[in-house]
MDAnalysis code that builds the backbone (N, CA, C; Angstrom):
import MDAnalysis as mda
import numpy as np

u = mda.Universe.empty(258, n_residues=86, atom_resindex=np.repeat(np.arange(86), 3), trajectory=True)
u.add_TopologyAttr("name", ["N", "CA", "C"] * 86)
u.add_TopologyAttr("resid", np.arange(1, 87))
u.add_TopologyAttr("resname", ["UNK", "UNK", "UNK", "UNK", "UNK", "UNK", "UNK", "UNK", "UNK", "UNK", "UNK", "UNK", "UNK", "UNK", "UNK", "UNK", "UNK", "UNK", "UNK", "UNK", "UNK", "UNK", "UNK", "UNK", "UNK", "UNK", "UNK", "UNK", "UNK", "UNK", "UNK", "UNK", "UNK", "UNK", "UNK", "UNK", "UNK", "UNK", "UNK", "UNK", "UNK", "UNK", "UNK", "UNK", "UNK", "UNK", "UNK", "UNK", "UNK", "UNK", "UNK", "UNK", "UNK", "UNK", "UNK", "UNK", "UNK", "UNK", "UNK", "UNK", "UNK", "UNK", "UNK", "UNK", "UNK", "UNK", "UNK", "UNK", "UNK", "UNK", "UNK", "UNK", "UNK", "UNK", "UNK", "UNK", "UNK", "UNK", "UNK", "UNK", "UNK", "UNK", "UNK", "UNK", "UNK", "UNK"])
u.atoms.positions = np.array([
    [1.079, -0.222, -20.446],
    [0.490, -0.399, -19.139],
    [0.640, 0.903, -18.340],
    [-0.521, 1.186, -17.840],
    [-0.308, 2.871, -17.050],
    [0.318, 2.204, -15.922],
    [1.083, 3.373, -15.061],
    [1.252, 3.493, -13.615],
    [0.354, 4.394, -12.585],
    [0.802, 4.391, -11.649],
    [0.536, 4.692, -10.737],
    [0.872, 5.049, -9.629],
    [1.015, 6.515, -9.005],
    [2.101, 7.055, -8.247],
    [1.406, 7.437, -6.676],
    [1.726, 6.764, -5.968],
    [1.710, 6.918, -4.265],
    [2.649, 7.050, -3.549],
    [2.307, 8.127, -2.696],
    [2.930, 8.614, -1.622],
    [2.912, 7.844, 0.048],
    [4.084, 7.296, 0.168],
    [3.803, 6.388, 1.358],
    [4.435, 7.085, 2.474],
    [3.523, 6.661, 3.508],
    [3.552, 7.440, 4.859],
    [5.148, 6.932, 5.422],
    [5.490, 7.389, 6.632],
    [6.691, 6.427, 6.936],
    [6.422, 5.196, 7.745],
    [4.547, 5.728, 8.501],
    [4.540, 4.511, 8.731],
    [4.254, 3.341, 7.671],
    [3.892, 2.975, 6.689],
    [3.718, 2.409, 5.811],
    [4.773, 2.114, 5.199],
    [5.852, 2.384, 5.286],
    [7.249, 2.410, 4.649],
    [7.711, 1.402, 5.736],
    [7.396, 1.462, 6.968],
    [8.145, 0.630, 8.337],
    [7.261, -0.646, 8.214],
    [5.484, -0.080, 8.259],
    [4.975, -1.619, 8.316],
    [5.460, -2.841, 6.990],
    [5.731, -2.333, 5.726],
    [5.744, -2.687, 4.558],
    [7.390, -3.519, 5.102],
    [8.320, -2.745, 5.538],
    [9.905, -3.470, 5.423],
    [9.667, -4.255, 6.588],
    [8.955, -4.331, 7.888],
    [8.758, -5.039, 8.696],
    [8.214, -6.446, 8.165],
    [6.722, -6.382, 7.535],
    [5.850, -7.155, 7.285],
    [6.808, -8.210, 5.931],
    [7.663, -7.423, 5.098],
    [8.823, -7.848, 3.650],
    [7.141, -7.850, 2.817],
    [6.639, -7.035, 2.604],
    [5.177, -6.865, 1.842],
    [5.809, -7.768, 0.234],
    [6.903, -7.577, -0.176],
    [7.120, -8.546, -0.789],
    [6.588, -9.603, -1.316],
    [6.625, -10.317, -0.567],
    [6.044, -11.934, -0.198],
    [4.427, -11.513, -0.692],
    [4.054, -10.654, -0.319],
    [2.375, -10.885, -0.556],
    [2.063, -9.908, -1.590],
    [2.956, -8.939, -2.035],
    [2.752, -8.010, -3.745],
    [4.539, -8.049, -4.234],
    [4.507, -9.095, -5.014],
    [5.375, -9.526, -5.792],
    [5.940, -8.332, -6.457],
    [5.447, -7.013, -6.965],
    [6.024, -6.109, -7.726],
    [6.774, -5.044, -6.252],
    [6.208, -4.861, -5.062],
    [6.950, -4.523, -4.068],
    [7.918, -4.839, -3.762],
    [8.579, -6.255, -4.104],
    [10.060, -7.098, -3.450],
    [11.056, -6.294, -3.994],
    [11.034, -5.283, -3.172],
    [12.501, -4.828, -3.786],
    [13.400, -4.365, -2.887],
    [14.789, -4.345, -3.028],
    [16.034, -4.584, -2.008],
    [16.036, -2.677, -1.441],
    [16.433, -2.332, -0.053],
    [16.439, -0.951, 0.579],
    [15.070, -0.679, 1.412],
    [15.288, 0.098, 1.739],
    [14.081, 0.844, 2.046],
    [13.126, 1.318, 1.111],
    [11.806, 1.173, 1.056],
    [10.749, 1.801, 0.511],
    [11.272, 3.612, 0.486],
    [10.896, 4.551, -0.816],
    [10.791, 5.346, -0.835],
    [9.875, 6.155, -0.488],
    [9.674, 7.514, -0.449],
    [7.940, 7.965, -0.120],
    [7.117, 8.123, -1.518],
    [7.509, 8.003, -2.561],
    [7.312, 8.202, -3.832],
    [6.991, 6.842, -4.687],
    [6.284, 5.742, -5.074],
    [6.534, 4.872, -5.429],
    [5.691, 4.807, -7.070],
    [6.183, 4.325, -7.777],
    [5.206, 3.985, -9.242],
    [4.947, 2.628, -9.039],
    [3.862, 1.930, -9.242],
    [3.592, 1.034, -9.529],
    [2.393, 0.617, -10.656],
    [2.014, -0.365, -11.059],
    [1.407, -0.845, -11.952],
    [-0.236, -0.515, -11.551],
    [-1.310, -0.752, -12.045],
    [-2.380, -0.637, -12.024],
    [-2.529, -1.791, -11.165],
    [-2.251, -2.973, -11.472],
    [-2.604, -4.565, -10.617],
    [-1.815, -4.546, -9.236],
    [-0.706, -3.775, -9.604],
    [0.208, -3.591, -7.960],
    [-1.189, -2.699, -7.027],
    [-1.303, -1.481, -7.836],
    [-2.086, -0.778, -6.844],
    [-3.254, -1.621, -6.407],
    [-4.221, -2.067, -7.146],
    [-5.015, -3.146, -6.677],
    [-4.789, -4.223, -5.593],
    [-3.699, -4.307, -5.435],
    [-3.674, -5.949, -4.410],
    [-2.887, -4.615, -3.581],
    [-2.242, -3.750, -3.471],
    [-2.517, -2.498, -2.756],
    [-3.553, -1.979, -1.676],
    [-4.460, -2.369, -2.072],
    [-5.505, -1.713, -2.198],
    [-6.269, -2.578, -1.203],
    [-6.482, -3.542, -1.947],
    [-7.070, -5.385, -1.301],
    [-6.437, -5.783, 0.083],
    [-4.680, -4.748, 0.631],
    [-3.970, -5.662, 1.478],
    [-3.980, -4.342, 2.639],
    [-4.678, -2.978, 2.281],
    [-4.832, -2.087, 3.283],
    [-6.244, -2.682, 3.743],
    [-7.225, -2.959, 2.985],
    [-8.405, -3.557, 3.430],
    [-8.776, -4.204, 4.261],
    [-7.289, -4.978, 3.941],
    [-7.237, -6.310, 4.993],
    [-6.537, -6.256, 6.375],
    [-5.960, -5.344, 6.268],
    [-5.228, -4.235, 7.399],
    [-6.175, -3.520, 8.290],
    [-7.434, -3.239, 7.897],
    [-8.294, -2.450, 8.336],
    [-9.210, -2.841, 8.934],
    [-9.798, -4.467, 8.608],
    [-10.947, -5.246, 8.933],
    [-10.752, -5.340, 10.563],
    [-11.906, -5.098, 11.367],
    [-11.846, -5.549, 12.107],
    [-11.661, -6.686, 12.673],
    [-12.097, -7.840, 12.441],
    [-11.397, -9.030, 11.992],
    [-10.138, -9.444, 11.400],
    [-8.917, -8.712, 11.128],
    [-8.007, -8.475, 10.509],
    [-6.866, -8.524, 12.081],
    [-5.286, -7.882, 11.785],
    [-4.475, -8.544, 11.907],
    [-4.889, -6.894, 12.950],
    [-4.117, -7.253, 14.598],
    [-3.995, -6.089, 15.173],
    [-3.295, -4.877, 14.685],
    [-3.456, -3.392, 14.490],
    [-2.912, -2.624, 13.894],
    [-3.485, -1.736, 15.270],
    [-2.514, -0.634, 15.511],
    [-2.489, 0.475, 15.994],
    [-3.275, 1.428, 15.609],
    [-3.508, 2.775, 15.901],
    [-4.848, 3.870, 15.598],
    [-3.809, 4.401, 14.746],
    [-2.680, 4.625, 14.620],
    [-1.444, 5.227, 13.428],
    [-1.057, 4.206, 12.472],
    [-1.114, 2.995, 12.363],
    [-1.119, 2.504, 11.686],
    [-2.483, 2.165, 10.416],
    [-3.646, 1.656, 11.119],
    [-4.843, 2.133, 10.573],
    [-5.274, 3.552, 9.956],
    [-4.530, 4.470, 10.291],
    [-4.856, 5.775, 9.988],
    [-3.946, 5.881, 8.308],
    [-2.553, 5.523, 8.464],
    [-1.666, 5.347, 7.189],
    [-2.544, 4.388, 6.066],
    [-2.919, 3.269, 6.351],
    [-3.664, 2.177, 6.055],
    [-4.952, 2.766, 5.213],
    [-5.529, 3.811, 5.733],
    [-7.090, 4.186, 5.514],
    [-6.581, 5.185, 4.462],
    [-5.558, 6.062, 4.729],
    [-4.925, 7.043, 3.729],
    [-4.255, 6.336, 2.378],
    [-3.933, 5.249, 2.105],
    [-3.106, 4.701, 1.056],
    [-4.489, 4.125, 0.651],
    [-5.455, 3.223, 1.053],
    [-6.738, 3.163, 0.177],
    [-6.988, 4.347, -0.421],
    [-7.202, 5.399, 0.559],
    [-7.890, 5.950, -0.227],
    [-7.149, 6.435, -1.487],
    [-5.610, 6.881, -1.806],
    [-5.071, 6.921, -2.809],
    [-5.083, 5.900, -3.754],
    [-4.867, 4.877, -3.498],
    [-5.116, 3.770, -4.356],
    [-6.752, 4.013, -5.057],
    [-7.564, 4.028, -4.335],
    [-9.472, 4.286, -4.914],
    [-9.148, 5.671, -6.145],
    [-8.481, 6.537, -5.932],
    [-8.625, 8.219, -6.300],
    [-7.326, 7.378, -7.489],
    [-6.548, 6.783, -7.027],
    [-5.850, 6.619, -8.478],
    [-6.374, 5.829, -9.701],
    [-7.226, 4.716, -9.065],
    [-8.366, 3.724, -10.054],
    [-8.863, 4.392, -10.498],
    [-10.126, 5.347, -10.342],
    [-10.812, 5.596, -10.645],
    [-11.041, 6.692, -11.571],
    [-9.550, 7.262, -12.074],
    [-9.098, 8.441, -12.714],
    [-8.909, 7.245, -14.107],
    [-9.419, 8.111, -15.458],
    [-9.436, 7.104, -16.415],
    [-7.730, 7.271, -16.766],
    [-7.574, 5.920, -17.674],
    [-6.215, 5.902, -18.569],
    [-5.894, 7.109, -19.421],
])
């Protein structure tokens, strides 16, 4: 199974231990603080991917112009990491 390596903002590191992102990407539940460096799975990055989206919708959950901005930057790593073959 490939990985997949992202760089998380600090805000994304705060919304993620705030939010326990856990609960909603099962391969995230993990005990400390988020690092800025993370590997995860191809399916992690995907629901990754699916839960900045959902972060972003206007219709979506209130987020700040710095928070949306971290949000819009981790899609787009997540898209640039898919789309690079195995």
């Amino acid at each position: 199974m490939r990985t997949v390596s992202l760089k998380l903002s600090a805000t994304i590191q705060h919304e993620w231990a705030a939010r326990s992102i856990g609960g909603s990407i099962p391969e995230l539940d993990i005990e400390g603080p988020y690092s800025s460096l993370i590997e995860v799975s191809e399916q992690c990055c995907l629901e990754i991917a699916a839960d900045c989206r959902f972060n972003l919708d206007p219709n979506g959950p209130e987020t700040t112009v710095g928070e949306r901005s971290a949000y819009r930057a981790l899609l787009k790593q997540c898209e640039t990491a898919l789309a690079v073959p195995a």
